[in-house]
C-alpha positions as CSV (number, residue, x, y, z in Angstrom):
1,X,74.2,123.2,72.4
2,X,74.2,119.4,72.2
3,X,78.2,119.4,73.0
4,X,77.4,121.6,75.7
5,X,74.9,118.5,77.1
6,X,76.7,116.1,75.9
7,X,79.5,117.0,78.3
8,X,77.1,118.0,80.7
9,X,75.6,114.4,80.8
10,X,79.3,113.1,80.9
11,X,80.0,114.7,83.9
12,X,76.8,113.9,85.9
13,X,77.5,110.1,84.7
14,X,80.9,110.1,86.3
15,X,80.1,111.6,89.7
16,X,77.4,109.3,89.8
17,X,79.2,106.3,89.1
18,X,82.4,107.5,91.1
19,X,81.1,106.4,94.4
20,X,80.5,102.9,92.8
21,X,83.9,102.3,91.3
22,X,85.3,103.6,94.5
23,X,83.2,101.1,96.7
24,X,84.3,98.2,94.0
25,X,87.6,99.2,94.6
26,X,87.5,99.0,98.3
27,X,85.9,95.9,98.3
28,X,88.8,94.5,96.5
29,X,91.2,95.8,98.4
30,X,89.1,94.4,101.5
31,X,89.6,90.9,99.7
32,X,93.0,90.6,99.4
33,X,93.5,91.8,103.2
34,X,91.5,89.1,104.1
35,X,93.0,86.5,101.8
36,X,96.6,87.5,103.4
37,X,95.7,87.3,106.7
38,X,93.9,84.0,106.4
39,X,97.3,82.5,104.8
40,X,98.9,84.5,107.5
41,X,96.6,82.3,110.6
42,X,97.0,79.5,108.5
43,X,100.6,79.4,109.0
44,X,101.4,81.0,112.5
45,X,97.7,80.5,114.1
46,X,95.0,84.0,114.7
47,X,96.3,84.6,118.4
48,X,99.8,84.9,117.2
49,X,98.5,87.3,113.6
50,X,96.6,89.4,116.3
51,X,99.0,89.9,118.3
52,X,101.5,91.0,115.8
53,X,98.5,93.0,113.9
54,X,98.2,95.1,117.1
55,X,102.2,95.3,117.9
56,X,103.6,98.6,118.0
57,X,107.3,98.6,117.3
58,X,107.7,102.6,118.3
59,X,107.4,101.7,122.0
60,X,109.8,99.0,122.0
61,X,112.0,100.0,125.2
62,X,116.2,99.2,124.0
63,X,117.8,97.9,127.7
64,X,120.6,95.1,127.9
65,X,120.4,92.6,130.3
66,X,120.5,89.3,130.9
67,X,117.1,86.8,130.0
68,X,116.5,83.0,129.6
69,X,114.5,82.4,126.3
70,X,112.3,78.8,127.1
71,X,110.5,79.5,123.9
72,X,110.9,82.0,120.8
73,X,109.2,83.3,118.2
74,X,111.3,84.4,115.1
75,X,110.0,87.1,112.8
76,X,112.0,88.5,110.2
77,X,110.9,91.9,108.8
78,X,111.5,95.7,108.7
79,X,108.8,96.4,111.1
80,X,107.8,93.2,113.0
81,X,104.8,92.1,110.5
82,X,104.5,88.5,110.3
83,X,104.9,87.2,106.7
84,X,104.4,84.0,105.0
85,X,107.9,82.9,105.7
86,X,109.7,81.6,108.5
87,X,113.1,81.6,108.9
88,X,113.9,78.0,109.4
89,X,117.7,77.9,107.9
90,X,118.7,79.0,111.3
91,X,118.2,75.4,112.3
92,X,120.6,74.0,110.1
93,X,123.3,74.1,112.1
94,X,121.5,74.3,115.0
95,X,119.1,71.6,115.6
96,X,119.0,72.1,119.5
97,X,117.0,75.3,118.8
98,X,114.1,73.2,117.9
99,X,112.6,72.6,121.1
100,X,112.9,76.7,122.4
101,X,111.0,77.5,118.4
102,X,107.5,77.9,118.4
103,X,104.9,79.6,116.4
104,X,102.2,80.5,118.8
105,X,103.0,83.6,120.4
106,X,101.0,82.4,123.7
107,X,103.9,79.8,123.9
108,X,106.6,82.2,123.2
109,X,108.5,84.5,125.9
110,X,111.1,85.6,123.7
111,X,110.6,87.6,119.9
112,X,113.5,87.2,117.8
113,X,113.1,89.8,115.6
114,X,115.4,89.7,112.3
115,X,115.7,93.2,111.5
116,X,117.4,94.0,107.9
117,X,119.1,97.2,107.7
118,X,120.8,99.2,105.0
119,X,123.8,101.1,105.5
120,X,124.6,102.9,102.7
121,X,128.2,103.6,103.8
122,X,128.9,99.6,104.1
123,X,129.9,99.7,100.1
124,X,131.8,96.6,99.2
125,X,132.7,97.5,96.0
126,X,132.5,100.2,93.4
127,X,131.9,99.3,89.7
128,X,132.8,100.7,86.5
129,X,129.5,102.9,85.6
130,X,129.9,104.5,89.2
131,X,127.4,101.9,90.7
132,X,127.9,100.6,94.6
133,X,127.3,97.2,95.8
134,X,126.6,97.8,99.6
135,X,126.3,95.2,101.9
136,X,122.9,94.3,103.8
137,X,123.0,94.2,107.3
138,X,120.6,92.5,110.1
139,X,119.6,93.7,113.8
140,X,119.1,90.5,115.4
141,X,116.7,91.6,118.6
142,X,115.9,89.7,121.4
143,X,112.4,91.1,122.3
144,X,111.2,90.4,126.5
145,X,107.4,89.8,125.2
146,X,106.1,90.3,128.9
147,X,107.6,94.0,128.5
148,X,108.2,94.6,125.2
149,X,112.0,95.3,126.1
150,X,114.9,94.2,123.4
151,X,116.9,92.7,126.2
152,X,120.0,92.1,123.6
153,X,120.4,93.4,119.7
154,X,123.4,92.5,117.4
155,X,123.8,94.4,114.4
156,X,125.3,91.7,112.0
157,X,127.0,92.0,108.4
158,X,125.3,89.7,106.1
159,X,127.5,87.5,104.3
160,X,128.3,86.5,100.4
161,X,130.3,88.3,97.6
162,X,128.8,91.3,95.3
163,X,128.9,90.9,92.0
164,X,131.8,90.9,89.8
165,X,130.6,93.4,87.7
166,X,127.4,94.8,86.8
167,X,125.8,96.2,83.0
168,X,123.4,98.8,82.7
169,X,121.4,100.5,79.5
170,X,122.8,103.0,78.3
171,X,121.7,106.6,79.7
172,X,120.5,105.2,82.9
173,X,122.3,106.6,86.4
174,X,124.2,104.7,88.2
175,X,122.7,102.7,91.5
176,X,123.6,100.9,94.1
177,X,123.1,97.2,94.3
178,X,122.3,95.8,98.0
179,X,123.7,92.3,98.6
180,X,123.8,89.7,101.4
181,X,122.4,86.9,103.3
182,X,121.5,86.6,107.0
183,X,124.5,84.8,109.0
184,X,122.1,81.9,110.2
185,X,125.0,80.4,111.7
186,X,125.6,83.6,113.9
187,X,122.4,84.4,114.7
188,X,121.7,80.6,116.0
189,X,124.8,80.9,118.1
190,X,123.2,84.5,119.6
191,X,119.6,83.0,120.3
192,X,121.7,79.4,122.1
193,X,124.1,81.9,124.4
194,X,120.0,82.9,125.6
195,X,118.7,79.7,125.9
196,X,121.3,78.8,129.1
């Protein structure tokens, strides 16, 4: 009888404290949203963070034609959420880019959008153990932010080597190894052809 309440009492005890843990939870979860986007405004500013929070990539409309970029905005991610980077390599060898860059999207009439793909049939090399080293790719898009058209997109192979040869522990499957860096260079010479 006393295991009986025991188990009893166990039970009441969790599903009263469930709702607890759960709210603690959230709350935490709540916290570290708000920690990432306040590094997030404190980088590209709140209009541009709210406008990207509220950007939905699905009704992008895919048209070429010809538009003059007098400022951009570059984001590089899978699905055009700002991050706490910014690609500034792509001024490297392209300093004249500069004065078109800016991170306030109120500025900005042009969204370079960095896209990374993966292409699983771009395999560079094959290794011993039956593993693939596959070459990364990038969708450089050139985003009308009046309309929310891409005006231009380049698919681009990234550049670099795989590696010579790869080790895995033993009894573990083969896999495929993705590789690459963004052609800054290329990319630069994309976003100047828009800029005239």
């Amino acid at each position: 009888m006393n295991k009986i309440f025991g188990i009893l009492i166990t039970i009441v005890l969790l599903f009263l404290l469930n709702p607890i843990f759960t709210r603690c939870n959230n709350q935490k979860n709540k916290e570290k949203r708000n920690a990432k986007e306040l590094a997030l405004i404190e980088i590209w500013g709140k209009n541009t963070v709210d406008f990207f929070n509220t950007m939905n990539t699905d009704k992008l409309v895919y048209r070429n034609y010809q538009y003059r970029i007098n400022k951009f905005i570059i984001v590089s991610a899978k699905n055009l959420q700002l991050n706490e980077t910014n690609d500034t390599e792509i001024f490297k060898n392209h300093p004249a880019l500069k004065k078109y860059h800016t991170k306030n999207i109120n500025d900005a009439n042009v969204i370079i959008w960095l896209k990374p793909v993966i292409n699983n049939n771009n395999i560079q090399a094959t290794y011993s153990d039956g593993s693939k080293a596959i070459r990364m790719q990038v969708d450089v898009c050139l985003v009308n932010k009046s309309d929310m058209t891409v005006f231009r997109n380049v698919l681009l192979d990234c550049i670099g080597e795989p590696l010579k040869s790869v080790e895995r522990r033993q009894g573990s499957a083969p896999r495929n190894y993705y590789f690459g860096k963004y052609p800054y260079d290329t990319i630069g010479e994309i976003i100047l052809e828009s800029t005239n």
